[in-house]
MARPA-337802 format. One record per residue (C-alpha): x negated, y negated, z negated; residue number from 1. Coordinates in steps of 0.02 Angstrom, whole numbers. Layout:
% MARPA-337802
site px:X&py:Y&pz:Z&num:NUM
...
//
This chain:
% MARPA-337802
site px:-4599&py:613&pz:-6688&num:1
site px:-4716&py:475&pz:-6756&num:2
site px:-4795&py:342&pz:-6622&num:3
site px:-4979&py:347&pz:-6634&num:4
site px:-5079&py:233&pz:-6746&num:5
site px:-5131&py:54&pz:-6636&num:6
site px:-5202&py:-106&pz:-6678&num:7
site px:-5148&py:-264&pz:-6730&num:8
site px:-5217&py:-463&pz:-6734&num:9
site px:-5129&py:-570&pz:-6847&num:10
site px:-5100&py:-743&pz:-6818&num:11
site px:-5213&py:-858&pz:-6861&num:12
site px:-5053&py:-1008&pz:-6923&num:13
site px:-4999&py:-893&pz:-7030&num:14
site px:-5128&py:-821&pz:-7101&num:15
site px:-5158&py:-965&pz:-7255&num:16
site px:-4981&py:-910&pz:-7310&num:17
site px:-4999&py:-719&pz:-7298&num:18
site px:-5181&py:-707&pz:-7401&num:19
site px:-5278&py:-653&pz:-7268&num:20
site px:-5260&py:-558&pz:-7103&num:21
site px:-5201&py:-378&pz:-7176&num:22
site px:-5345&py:-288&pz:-7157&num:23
site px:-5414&py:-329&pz:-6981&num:24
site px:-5557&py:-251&pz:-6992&num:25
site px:-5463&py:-66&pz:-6969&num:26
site px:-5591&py:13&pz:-7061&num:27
site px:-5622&py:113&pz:-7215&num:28
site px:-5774&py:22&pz:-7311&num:29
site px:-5919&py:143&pz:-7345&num:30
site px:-5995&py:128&pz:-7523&num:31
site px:-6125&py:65&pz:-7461&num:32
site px:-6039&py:-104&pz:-7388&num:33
site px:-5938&py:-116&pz:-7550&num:34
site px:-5921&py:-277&pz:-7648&num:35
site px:-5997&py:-258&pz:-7825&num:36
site px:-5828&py:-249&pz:-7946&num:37
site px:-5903&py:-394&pz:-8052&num:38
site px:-5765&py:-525&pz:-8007&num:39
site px:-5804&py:-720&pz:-8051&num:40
site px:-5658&py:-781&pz:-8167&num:41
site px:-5664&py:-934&pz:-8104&num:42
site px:-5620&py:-844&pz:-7930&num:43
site px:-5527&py:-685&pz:-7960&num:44
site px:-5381&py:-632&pz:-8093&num:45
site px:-5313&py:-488&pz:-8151&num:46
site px:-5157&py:-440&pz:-8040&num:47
site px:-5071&py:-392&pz:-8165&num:48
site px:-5083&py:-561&pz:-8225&num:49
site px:-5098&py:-694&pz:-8075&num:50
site px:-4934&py:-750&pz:-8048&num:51
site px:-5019&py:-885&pz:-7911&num:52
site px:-5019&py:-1050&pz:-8003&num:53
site px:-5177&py:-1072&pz:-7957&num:54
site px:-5141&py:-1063&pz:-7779&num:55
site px:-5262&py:-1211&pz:-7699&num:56
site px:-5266&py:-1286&pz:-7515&num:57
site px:-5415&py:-1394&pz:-7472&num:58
site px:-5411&py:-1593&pz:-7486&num:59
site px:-5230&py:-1593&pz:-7588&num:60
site px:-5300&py:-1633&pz:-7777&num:61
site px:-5233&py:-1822&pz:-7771&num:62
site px:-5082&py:-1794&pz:-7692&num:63
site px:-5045&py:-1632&pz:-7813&num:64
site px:-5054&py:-1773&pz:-7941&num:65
site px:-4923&py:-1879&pz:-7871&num:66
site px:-4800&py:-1762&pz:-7821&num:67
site px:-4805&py:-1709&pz:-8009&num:68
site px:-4772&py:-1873&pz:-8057&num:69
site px:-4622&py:-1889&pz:-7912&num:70
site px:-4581&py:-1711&pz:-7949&num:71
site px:-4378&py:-1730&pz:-7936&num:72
site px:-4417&py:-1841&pz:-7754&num:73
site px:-4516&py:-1690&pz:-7681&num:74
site px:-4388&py:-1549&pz:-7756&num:75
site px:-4246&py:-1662&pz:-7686&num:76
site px:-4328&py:-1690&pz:-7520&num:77
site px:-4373&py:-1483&pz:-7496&num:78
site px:-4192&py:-1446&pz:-7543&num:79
site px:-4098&py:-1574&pz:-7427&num:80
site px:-4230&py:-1514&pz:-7285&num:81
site px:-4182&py:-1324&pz:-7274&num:82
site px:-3993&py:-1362&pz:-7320&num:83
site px:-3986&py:-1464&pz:-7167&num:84
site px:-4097&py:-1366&pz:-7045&num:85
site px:-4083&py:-1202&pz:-7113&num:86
site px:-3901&py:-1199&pz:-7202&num:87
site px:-4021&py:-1110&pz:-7349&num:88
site px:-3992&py:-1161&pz:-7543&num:89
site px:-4163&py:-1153&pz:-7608&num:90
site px:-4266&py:-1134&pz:-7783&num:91
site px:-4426&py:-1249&pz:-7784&num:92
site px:-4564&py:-1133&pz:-7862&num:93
site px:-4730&py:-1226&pz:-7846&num:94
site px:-4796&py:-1376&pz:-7781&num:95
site px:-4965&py:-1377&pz:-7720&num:96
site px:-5053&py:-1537&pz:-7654&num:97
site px:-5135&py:-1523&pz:-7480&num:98
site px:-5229&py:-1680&pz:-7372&num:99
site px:-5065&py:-1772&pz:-7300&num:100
site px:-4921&py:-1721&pz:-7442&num:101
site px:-4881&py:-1563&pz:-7523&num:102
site px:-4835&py:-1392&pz:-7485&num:103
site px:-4689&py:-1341&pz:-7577&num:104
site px:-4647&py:-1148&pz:-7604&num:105
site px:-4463&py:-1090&pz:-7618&num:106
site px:-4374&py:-921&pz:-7612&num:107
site px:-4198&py:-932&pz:-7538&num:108
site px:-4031&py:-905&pz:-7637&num:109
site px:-3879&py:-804&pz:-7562&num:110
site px:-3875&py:-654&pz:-7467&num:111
site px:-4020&py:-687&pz:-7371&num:112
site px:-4177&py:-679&pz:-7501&num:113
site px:-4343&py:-741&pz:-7431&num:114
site px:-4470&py:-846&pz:-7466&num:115
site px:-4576&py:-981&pz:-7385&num:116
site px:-4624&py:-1154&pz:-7360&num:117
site px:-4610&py:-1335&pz:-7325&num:118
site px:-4710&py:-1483&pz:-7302&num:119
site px:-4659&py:-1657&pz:-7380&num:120
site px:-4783&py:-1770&pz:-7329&num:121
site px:-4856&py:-1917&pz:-7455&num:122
site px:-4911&py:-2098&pz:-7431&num:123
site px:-5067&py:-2088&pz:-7569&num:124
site px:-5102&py:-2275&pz:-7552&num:125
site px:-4936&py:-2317&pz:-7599&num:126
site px:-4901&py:-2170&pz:-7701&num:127
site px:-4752&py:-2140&pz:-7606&num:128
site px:-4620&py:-1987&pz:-7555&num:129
site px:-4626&py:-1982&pz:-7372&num:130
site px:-4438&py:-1884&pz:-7390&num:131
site px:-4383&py:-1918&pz:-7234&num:132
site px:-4533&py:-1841&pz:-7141&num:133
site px:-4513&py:-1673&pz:-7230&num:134
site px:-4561&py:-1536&pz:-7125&num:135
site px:-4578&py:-1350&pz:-7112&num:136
site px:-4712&py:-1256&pz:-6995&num:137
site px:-4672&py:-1202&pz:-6833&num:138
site px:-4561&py:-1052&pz:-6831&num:139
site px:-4605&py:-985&pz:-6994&num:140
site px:-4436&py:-1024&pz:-7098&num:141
site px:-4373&py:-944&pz:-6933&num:142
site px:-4471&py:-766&pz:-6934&num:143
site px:-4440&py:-775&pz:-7106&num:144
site px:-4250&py:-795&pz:-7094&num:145
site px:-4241&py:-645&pz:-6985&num:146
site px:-4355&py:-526&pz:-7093&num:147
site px:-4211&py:-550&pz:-7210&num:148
site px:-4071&py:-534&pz:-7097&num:149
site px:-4148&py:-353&pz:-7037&num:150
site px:-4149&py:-330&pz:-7232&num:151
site px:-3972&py:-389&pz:-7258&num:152
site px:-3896&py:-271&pz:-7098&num:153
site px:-4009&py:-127&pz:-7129&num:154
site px:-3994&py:-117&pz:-7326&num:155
site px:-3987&py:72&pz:-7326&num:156
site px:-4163&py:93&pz:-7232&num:157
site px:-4245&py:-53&pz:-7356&num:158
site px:-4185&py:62&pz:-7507&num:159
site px:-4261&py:208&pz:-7447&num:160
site px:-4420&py:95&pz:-7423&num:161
site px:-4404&py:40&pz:-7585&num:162
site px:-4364&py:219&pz:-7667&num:163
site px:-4523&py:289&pz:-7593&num:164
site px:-4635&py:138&pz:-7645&num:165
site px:-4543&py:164&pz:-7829&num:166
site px:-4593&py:367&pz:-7792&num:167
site px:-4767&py:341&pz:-7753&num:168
site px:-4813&py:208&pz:-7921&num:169
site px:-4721&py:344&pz:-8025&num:170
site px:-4830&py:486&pz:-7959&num:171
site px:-4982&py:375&pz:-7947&num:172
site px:-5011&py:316&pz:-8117&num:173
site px:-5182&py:219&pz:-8062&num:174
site px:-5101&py:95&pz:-7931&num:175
site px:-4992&py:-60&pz:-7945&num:176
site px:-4911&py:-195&pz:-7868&num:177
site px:-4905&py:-410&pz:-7884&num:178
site px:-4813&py:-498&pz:-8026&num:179
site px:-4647&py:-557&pz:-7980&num:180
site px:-4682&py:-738&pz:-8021&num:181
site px:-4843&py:-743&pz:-7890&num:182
site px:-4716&py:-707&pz:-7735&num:183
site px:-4633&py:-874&pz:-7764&num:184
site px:-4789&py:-976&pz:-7817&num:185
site px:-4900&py:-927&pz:-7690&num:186
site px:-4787&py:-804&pz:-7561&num:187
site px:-4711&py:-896&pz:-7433&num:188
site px:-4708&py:-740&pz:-7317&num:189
site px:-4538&py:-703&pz:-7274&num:190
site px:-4408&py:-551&pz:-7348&num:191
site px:-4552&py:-511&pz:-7496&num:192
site px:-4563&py:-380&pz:-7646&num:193
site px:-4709&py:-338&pz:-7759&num:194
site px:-4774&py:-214&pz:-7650&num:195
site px:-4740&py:-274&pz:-7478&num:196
site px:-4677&py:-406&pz:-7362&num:197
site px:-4596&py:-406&pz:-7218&num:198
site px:-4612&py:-507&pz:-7044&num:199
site px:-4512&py:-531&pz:-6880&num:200
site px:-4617&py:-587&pz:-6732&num:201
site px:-4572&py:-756&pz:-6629&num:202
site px:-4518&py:-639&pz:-6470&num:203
site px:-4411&py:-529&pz:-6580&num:204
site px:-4240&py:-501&pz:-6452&num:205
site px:-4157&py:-378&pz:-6553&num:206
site px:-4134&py:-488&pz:-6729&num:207
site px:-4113&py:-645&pz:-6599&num:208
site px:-3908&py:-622&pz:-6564&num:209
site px:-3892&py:-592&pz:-6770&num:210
site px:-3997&py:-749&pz:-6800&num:211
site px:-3906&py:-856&pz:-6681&num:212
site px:-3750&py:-821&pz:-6741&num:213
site px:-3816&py:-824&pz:-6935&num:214
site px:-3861&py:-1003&pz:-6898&num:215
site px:-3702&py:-1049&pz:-6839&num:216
site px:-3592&py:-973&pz:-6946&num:217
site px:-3704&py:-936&pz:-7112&num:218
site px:-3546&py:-868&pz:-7213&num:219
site px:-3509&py:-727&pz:-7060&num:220
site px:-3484&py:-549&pz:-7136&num:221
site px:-3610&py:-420&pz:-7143&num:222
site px:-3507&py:-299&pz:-7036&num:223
site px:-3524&py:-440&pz:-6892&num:224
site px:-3690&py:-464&pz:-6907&num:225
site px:-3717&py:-282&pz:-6888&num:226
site px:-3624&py:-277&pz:-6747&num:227
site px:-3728&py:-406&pz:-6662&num:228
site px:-3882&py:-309&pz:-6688&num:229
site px:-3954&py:-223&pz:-6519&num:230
site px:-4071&py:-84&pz:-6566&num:231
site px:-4099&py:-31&pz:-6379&num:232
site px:-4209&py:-206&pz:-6364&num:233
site px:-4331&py:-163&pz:-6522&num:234
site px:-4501&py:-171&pz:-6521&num:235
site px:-4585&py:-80&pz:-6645&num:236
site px:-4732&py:-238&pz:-6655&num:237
site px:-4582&py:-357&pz:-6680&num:238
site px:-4549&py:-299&pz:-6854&num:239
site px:-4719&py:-306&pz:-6953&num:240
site px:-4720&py:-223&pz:-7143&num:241
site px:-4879&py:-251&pz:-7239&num:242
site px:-4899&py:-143&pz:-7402&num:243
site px:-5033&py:-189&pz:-7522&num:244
site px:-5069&py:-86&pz:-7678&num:245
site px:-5196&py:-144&pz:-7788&num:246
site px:-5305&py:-24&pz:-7945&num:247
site px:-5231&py:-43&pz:-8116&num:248
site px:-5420&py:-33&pz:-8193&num:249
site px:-5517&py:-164&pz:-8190&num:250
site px:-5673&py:-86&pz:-8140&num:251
site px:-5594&py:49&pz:-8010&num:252
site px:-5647&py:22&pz:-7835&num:253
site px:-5517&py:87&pz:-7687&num:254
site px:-5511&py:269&pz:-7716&num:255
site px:-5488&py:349&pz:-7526&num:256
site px:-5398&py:479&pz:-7588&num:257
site px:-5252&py:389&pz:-7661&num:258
site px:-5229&py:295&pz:-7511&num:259
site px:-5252&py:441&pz:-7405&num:260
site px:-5087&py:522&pz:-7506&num:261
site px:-4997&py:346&pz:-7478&num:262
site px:-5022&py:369&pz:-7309&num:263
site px:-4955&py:533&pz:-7308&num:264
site px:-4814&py:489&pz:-7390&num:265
site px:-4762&py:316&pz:-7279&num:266
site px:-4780&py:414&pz:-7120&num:267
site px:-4677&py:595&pz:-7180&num:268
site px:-4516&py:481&pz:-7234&num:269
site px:-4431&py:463&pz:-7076&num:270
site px:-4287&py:375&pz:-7170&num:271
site px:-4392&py:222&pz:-7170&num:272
site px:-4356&py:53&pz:-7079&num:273
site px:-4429&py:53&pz:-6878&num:274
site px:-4562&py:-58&pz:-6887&num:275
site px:-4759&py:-73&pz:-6886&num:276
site px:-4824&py:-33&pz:-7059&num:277
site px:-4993&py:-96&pz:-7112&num:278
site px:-5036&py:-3&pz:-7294&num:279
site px:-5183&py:-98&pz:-7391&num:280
site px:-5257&py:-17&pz:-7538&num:281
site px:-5357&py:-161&pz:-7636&num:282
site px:-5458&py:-149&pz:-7802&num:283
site px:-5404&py:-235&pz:-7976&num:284
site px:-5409&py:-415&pz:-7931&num:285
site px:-5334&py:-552&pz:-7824&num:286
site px:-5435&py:-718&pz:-7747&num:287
site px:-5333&py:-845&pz:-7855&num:288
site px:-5333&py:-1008&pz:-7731&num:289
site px:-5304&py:-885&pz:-7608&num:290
site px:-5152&py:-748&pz:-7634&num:291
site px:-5278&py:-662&pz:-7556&num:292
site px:-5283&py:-464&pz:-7600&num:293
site px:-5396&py:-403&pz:-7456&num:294
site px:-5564&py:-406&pz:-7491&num:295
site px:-5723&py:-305&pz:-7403&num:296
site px:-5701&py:-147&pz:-7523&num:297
site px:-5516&py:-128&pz:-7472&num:298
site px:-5437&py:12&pz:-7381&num:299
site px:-5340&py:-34&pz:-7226&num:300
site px:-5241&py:63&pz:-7094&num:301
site px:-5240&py:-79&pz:-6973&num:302
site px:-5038&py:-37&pz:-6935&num:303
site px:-4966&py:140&pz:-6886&num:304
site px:-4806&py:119&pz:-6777&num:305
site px:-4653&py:171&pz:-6868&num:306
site px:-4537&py:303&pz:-6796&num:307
site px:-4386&py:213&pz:-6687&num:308
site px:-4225&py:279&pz:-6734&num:309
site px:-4089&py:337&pz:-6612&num:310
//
């Protein structure tokens, strides 16, 4: 049987890398508190065509500009950070200036696919690397490592997460998803697809003997890692899966009952992963410094509480 619907509060340090707080107002907008669907340009884009490099964080203009010119420094720098701390191979995406270096956004490469961030701080008066000071924030390359290791052991559950996303775009023809290309630009938010992303909390004990013995032993097989796994210790809030739709038209406004039928549809599939699932239904257009998706016309279900399997 399904757990009850219950609210959740994001947290605030991570909520400049997830594009908002998922809908915390756990409320259907009325019409009459709807945004008007004019969007600025110089604000919004298209979905179907923001692919995030125009993600901005305030202060970073200057030292944007000198981590372009020192691009190969900063790339080396990321790369050598999460080798080291993480025993992660990494693809540098986008480099976006903030007021003591850059932020640098990477997605993962190996088994484990995720993406997030790192910090590689900049001397601007001297126009210089600060390499040796790179840094990532607390815990996130962390939660972010485990949302993919519950990907990686539960592979089966994830495909039938997938499949039903993939079933409800085919049946609903007015609805899509992010480009591909703004995940890694502008993502940073763990195990992430088009259409959702996926986070383990800080005081998740289940994932923790699987993550402790992933960072020892980064090659260990699958089959171990499953093994490791203790399912009587999960916490439906420990596992957090936000799903964001957004209108294909560019003047459609959040129709209620489209997300009422993805609703439907999440909480009938009990072949889904355990989790908490917040669903987001947005209109056409994303904040472009912002990844940001939510907006006051969007349709949230704050987070339903996913069935635990036995």
């Amino acid at each position: 049987m399904k757990n009850p619907i219950m609210l959740f509060a994001c947290s605030i340090s991570t909520s400049l890398l997830l594009g908002g707080c998922f809908g915390i107002d756990n409320a259907q907008k009325s019409s009459s508190e709807q945004d008007p669907v004019d969007r600025p340009k110089e604000k919004y884009e298209s979905v179907l065509t923001y692919t995030g490099d125009s993600y901005d964080l305030p202060g970073g203009e200057k030292n944007e500009k000198i981590a372009i010119e020192h691009k190969d420094e900063v790339v080396k720098a990321t790369k050598d950070y999460l080798k080291k701390e993480y025993h992660t191979d990494v693809e540098v995406h986008n480099i976006v200036g903030n007021s003591d270096g850059v932020t640098v956004f990477f997605e993962s490469v190996g088994p484990l696919h995720f993406y997030s961030v790192a910090v590689v701080p900049i001397d601007s008066k001297k126009k210089k690397i600060l390499s040796s000071k790179t840094f990532t924030l607390e815990g996130d390359v962390e939660k972010a490592i485990r949302s993919a290791l519950y990907a990686y052991i539960m592979e089966d559950d994830f495909q039938s997460l997938d499949e039903q996303i993939e079933e409800i775009i085919d049946s609903t023809p007015t609805i899509t998803g992010r480009t591909k290309e703004s995940l890694g630009n502008a993502g940073g938010s763990g195990y992430m697809t088009p259409y959702y992303f996926v986070q383990s909390s800080t005081h998740d004990e289940a994932i923790m003997p699987v993550y402790e013995e992933y960072m020892k032993n980064p090659t260990t097989s699958q089959d171990n890692l499953k093994m490791l796994y203790d399912k009587d210790l999960f916490r439906p809030k420990d596992l957090i899966f936000s799903i964001n739709f957004f209108m294909k038209e560019p003047d459609a406004d959040p129709d209620k009952k489209t997300f009422d039928s993805i609703i439907q549809s999440i909480e009938e599939n009990t072949e889904l992963p355990s989790g908490t699932y917040m669903i987001n239904l947005h209109d056409h257009y994303v904040i472009k410094s912002k990844f940001e998706g939510y907006k006051q016309n969007s349709l949230s279900l704050a987070s339903y509480e996913g069935i635990i399997k036995e």
